[in-house]
PDB file of N, CA, C and O in Angstrom, chain B, residues numbered from 101:
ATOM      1  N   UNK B 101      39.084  33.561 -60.150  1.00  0.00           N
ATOM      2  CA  UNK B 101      38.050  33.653 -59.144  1.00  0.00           C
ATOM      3  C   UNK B 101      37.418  32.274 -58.931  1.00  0.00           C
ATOM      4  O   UNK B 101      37.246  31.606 -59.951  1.00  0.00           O
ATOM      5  N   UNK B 102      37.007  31.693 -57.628  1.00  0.00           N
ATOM      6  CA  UNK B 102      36.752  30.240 -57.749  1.00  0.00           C
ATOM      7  C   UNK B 102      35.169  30.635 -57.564  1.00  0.00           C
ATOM      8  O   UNK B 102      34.448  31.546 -57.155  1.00  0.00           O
ATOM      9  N   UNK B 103      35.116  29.131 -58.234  1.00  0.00           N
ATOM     10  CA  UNK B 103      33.459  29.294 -58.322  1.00  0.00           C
ATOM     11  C   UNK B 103      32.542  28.937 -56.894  1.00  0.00           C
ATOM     12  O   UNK B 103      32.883  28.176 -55.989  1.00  0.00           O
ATOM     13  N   UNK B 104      31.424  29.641 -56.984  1.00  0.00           N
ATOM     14  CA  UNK B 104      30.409  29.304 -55.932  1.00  0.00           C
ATOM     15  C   UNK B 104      29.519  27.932 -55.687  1.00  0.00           C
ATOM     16  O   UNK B 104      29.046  27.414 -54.675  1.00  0.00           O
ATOM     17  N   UNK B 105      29.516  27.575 -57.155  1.00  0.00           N
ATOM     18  CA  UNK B 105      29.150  26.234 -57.186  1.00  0.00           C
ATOM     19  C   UNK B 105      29.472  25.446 -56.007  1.00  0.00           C
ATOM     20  O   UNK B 105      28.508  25.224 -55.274  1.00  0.00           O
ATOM     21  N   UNK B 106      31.113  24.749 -55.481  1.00  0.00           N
ATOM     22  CA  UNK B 106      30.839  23.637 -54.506  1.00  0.00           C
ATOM     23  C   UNK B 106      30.155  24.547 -53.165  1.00  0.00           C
ATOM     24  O   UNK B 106      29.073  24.210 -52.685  1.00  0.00           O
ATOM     25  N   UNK B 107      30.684  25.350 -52.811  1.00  0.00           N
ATOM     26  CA  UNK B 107      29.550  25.806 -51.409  1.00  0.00           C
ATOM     27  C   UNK B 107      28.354  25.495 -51.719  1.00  0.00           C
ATOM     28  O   UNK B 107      27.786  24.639 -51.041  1.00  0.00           O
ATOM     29  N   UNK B 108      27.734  26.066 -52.733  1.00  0.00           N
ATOM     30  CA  UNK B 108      25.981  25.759 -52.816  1.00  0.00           C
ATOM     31  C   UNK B 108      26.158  24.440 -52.569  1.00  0.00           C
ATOM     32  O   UNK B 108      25.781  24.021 -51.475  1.00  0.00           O
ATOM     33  N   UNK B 109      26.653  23.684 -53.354  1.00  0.00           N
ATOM     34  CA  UNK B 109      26.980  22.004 -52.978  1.00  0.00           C
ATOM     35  C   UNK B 109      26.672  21.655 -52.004  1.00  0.00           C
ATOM     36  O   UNK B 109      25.668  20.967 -51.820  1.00  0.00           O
ATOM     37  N   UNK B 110      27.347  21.983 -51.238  1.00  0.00           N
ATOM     38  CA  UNK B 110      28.016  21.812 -49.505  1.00  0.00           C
ATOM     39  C   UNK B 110      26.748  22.231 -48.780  1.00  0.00           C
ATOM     40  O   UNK B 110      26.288  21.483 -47.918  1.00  0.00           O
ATOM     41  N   UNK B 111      26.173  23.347 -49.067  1.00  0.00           N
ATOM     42  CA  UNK B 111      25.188  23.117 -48.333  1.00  0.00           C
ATOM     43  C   UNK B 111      23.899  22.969 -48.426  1.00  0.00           C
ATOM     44  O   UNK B 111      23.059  23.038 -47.528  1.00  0.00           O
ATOM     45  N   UNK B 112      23.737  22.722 -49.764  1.00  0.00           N
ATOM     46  CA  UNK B 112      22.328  21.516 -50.384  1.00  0.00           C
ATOM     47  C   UNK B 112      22.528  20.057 -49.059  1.00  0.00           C
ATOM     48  O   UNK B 112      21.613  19.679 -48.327  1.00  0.00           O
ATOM     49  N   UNK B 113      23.801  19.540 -49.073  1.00  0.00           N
ATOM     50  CA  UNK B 113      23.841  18.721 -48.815  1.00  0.00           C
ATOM     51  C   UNK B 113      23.926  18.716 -47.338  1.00  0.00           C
ATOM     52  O   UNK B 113      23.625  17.684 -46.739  1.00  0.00           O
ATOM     53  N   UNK B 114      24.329  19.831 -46.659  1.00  0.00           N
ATOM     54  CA  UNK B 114      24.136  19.931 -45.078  1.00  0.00           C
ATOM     55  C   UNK B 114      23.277  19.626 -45.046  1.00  0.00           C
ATOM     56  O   UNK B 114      22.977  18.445 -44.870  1.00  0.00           O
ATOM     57  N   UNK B 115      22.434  20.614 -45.213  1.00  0.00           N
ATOM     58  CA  UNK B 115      20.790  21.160 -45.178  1.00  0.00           C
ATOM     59  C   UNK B 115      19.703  19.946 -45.241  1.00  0.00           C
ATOM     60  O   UNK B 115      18.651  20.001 -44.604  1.00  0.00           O
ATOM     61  N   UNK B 116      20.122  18.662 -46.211  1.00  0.00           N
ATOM     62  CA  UNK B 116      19.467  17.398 -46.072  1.00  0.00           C
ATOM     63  C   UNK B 116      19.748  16.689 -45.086  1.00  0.00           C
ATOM     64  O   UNK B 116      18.906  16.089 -44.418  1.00  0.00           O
ATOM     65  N   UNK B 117      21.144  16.676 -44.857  1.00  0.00           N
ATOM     66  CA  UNK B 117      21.622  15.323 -44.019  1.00  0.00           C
ATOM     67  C   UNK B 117      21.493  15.788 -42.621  1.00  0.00           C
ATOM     68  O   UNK B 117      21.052  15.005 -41.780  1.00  0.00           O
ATOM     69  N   UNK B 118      21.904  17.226 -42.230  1.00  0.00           N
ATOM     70  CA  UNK B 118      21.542  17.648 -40.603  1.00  0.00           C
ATOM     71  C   UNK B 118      20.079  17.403 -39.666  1.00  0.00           C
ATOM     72  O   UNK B 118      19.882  16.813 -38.604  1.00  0.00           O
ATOM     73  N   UNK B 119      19.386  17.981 -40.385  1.00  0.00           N
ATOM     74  CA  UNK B 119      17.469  17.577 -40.355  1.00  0.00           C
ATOM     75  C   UNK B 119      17.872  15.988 -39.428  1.00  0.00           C
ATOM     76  O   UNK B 119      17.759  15.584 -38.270  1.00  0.00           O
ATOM     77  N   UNK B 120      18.463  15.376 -40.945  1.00  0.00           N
ATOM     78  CA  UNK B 120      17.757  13.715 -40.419  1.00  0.00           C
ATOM     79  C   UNK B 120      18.774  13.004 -39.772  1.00  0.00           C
ATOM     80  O   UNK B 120      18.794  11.785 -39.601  1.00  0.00           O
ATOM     81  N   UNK B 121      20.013  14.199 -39.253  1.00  0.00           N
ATOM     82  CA  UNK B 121      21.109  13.783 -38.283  1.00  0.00           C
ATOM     83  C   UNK B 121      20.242  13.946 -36.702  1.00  0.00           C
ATOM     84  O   UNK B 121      20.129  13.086 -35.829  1.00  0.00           O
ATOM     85  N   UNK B 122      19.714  15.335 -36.716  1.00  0.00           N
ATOM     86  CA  UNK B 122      18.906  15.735 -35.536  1.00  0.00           C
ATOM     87  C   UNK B 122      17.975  14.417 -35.059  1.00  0.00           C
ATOM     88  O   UNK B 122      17.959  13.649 -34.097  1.00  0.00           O
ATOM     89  N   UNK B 123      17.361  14.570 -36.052  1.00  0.00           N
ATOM     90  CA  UNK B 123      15.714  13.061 -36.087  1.00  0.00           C
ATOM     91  C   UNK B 123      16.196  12.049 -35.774  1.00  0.00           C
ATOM     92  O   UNK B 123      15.457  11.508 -34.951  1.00  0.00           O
ATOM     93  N   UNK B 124      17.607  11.100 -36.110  1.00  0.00           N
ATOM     94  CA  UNK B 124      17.654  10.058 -35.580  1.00  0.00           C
ATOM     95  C   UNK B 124      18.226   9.960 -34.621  1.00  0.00           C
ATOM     96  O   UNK B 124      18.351   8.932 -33.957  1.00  0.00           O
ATOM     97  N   UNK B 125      18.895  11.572 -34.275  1.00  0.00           N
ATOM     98  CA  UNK B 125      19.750  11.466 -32.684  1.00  0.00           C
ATOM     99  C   UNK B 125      18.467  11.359 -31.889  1.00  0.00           C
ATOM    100  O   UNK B 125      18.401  10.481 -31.028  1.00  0.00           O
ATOM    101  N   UNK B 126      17.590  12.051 -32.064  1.00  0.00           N
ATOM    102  CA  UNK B 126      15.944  11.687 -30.958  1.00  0.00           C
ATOM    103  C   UNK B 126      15.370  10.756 -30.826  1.00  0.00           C
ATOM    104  O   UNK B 126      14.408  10.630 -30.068  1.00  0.00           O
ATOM    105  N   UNK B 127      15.889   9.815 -31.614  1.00  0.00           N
ATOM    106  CA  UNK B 127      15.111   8.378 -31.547  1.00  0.00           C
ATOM    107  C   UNK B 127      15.715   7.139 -30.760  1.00  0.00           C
ATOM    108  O   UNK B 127      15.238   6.027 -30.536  1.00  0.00           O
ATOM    109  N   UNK B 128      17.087   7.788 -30.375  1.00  0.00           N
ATOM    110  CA  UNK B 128      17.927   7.142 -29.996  1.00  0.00           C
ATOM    111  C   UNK B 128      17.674   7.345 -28.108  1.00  0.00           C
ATOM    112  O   UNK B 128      17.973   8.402 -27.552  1.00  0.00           O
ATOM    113  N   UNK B 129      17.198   6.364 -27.484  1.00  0.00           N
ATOM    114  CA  UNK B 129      16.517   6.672 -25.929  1.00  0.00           C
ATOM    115  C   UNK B 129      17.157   5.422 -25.262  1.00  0.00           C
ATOM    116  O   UNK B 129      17.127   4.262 -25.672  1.00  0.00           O
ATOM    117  N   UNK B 130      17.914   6.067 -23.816  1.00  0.00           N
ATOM    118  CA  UNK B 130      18.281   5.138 -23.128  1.00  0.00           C
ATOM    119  C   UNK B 130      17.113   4.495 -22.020  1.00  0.00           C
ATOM    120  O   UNK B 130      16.000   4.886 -21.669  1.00  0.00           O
ATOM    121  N   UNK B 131      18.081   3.136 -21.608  1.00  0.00           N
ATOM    122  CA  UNK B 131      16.809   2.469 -20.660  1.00  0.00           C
ATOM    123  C   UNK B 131      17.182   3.710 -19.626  1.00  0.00           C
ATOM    124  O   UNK B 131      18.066   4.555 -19.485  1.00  0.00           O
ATOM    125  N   UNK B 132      16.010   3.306 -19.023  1.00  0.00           N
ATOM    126  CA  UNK B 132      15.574   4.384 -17.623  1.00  0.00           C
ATOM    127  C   UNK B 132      15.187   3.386 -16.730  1.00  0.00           C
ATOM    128  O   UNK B 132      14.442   2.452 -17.027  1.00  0.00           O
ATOM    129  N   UNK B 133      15.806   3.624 -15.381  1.00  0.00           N
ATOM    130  CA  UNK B 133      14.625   3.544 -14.486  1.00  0.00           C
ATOM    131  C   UNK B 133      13.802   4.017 -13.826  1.00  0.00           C
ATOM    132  O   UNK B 133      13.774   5.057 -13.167  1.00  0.00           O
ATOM    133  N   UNK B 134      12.798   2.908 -14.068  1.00  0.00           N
ATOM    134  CA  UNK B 134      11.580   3.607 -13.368  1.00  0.00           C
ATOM    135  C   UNK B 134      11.025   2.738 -12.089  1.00  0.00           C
ATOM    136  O   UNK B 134      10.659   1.574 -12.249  1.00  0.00           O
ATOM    137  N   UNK B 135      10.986   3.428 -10.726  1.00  0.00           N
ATOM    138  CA  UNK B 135      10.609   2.919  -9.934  1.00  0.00           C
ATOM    139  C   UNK B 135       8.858   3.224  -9.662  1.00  0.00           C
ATOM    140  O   UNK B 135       8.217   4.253  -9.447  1.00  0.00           O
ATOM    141  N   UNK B 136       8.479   1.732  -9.797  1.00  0.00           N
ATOM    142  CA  UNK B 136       7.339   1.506 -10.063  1.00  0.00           C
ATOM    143  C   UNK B 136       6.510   1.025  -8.193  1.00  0.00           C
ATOM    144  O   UNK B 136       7.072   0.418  -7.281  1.00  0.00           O
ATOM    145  N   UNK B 137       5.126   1.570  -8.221  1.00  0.00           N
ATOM    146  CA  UNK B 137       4.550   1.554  -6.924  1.00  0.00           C
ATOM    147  C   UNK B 137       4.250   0.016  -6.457  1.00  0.00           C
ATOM    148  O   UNK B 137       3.383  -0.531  -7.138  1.00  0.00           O
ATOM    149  N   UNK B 138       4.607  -0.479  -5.801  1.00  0.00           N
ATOM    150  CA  UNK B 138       4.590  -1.885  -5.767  1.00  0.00           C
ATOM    151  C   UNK B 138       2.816  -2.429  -5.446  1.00  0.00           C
ATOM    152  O   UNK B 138       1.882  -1.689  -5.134  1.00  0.00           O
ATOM    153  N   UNK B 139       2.795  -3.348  -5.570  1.00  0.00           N
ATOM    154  CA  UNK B 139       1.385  -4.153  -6.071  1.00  0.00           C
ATOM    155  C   UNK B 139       0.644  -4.038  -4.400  1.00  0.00           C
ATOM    156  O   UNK B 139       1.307  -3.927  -3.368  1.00  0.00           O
ATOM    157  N   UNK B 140      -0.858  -4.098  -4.474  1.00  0.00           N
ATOM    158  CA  UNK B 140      -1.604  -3.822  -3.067  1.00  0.00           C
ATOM    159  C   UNK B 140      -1.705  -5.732  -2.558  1.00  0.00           C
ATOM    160  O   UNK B 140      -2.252  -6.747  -2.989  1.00  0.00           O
ATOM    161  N   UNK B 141      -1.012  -5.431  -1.677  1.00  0.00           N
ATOM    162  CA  UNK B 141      -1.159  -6.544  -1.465  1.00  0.00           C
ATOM    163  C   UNK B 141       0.486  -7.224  -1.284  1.00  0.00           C
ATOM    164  O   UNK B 141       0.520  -8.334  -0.752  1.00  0.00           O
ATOM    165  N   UNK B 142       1.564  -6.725  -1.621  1.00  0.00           N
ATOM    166  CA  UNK B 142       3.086  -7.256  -1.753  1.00  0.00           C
ATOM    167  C   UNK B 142       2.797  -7.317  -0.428  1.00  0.00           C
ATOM    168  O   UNK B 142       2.101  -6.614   0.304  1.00  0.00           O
ATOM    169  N   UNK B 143       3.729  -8.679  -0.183  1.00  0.00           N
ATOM    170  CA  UNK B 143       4.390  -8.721   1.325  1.00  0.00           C
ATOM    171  C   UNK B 143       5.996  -8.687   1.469  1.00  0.00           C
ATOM    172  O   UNK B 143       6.565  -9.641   0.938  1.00  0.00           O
ATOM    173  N   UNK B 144       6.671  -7.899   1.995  1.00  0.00           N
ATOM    174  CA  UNK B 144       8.180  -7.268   1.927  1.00  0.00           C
ATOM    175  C   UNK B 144       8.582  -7.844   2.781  1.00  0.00           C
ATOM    176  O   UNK B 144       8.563  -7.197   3.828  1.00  0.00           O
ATOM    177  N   UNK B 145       9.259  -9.555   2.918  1.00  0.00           N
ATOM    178  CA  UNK B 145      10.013 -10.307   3.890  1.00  0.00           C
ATOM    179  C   UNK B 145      11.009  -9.494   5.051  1.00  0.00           C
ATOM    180  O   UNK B 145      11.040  -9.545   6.280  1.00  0.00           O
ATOM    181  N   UNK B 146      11.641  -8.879   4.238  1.00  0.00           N
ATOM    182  CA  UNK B 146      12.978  -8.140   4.990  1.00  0.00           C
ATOM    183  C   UNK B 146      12.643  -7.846   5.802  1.00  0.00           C
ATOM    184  O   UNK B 146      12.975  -8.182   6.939  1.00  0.00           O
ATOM    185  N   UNK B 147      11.376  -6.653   5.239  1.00  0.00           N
ATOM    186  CA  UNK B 147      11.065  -5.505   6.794  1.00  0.00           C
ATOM    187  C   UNK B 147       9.527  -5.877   7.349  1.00  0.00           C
ATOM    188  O   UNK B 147       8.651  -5.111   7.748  1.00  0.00           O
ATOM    189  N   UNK B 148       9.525  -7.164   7.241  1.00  0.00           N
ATOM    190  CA  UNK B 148       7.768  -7.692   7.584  1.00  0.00           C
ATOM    191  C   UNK B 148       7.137  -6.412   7.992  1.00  0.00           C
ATOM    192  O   UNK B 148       7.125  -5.817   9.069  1.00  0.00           O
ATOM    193  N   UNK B 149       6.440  -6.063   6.435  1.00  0.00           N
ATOM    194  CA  UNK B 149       5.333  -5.626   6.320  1.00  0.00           C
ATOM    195  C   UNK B 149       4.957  -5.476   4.729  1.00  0.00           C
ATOM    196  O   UNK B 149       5.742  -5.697   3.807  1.00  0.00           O
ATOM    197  N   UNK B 150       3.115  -4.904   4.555  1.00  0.00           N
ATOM    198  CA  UNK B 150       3.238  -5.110   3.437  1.00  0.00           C
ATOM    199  C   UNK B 150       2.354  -3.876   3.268  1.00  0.00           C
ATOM    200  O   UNK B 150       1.890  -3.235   4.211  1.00  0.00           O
ATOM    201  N   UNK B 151       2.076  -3.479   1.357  1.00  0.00           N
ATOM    202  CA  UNK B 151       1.480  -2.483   1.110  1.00  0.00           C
ATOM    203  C   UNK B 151      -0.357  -2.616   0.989  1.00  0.00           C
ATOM    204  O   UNK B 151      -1.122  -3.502   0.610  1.00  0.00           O
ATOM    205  N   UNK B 152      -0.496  -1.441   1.449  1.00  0.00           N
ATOM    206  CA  UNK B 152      -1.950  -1.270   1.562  1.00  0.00           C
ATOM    207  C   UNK B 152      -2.252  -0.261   1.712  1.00  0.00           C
ATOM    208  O   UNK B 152      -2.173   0.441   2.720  1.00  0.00           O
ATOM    209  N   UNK B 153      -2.960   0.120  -0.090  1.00  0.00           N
ATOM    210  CA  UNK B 153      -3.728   2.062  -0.270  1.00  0.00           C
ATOM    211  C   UNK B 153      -2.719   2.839  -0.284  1.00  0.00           C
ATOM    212  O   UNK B 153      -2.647   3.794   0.489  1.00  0.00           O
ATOM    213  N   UNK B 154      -1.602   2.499  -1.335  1.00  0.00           N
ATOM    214  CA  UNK B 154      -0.244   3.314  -1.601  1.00  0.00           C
ATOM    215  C   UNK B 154       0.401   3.781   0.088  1.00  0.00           C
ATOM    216  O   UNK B 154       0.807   4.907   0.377  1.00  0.00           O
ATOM    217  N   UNK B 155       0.371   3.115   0.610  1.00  0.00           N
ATOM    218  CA  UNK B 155       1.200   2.941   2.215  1.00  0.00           C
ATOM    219  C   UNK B 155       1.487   1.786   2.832  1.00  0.00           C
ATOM    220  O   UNK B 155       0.594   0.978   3.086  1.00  0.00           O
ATOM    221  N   UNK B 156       2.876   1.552   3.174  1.00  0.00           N
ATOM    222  CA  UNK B 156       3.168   0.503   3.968  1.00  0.00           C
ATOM    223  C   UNK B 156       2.885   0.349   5.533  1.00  0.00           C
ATOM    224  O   UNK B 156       3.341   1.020   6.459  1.00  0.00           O
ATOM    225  N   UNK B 157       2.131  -0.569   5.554  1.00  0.00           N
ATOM    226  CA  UNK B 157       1.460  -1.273   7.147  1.00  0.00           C
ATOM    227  C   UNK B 157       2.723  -2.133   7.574  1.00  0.00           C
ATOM    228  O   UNK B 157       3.068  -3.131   6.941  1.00  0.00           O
ATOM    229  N   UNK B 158       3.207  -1.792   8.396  1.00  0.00           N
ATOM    230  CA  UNK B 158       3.858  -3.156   9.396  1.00  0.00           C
ATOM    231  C   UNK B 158       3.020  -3.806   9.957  1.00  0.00           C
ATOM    232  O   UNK B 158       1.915  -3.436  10.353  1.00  0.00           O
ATOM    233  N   UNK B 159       3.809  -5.456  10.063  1.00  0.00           N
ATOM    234  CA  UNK B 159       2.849  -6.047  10.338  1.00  0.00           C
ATOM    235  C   UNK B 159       2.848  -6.604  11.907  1.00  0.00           C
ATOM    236  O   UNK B 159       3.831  -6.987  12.542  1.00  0.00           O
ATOM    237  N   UNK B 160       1.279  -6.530  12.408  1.00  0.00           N
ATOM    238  CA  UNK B 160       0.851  -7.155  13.883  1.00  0.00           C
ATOM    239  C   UNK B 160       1.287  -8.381  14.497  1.00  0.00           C
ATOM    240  O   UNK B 160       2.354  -8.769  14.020  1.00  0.00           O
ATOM    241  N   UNK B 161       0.964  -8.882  15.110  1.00  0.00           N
ATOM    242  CA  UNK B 161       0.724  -9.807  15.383  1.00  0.00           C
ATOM    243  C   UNK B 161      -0.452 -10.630  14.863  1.00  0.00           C
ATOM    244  O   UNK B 161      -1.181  -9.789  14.337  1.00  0.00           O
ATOM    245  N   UNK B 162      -0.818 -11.398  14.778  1.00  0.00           N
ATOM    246  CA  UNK B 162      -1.921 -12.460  13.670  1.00  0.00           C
ATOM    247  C   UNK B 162      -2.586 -11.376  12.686  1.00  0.00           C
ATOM    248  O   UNK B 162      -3.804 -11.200  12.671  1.00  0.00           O
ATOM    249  N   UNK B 163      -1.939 -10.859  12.089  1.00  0.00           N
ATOM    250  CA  UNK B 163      -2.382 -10.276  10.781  1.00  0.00           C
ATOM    251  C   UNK B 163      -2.551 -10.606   9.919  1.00  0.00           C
ATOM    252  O   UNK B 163      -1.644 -11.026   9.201  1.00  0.00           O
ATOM    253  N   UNK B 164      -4.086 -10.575   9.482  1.00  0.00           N
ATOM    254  CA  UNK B 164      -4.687 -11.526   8.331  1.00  0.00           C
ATOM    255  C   UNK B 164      -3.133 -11.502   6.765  1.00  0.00           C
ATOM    256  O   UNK B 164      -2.443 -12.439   6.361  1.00  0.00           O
ATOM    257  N   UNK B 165      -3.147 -10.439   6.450  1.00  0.00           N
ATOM    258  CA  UNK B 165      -1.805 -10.134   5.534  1.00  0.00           C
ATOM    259  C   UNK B 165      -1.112 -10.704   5.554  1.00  0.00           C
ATOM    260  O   UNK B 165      -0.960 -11.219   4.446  1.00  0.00           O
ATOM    261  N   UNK B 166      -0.055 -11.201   6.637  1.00  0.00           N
ATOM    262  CA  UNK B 166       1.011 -11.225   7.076  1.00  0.00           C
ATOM    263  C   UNK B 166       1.290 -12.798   6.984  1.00  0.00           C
ATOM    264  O   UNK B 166       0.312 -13.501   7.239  1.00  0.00           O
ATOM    265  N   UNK B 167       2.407 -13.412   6.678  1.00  0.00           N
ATOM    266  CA  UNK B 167       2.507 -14.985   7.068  1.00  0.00           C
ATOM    267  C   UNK B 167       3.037 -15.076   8.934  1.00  0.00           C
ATOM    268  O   UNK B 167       3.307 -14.035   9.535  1.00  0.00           O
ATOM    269  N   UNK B 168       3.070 -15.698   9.247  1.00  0.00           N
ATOM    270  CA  UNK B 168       3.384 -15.823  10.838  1.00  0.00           C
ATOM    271  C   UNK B 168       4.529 -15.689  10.809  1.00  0.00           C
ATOM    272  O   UNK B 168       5.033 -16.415   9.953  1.00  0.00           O
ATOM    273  N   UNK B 169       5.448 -14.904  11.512  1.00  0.00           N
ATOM    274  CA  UNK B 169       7.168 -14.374  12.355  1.00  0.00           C
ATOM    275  C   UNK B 169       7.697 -15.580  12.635  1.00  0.00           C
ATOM    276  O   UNK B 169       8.797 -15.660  13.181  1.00  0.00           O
TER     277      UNK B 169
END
């Protein structure tokens, strides 16, 4: 009859190492991106205009904001 001994073994030793298999798989975090609200005040060359009060203003004609077209 074989003994019970190595199972108990086997899983003394799961039972430790799984825990802190779980714990360091969670610690493990990829970069992300995060698209961030751009600054009050950016001026966006491409599409001349810029942000103001979480909304983009296009820009006028002599608009204090704006560099000249």
């Amino acid at each position: 009859m074989l003994s019970s001994r190595p199972f108990i073994r086997l899983s003394l030793i799961s039972l430790t190492l799984l825990p802190c298999l779980f714990m360091l798989n969670g610690c493990i975090v990829r970069d992300r991106t995060v698209v961030r609200e751009p600054v009050e005040g950016y001026y966006d060359a491409p599409h001349h205009r810029y942000y103001h009060e979480h909304t983009w203003v296009v820009c006028e004609d002599r608009d204090p904001h704006c560099p000249p077209a």
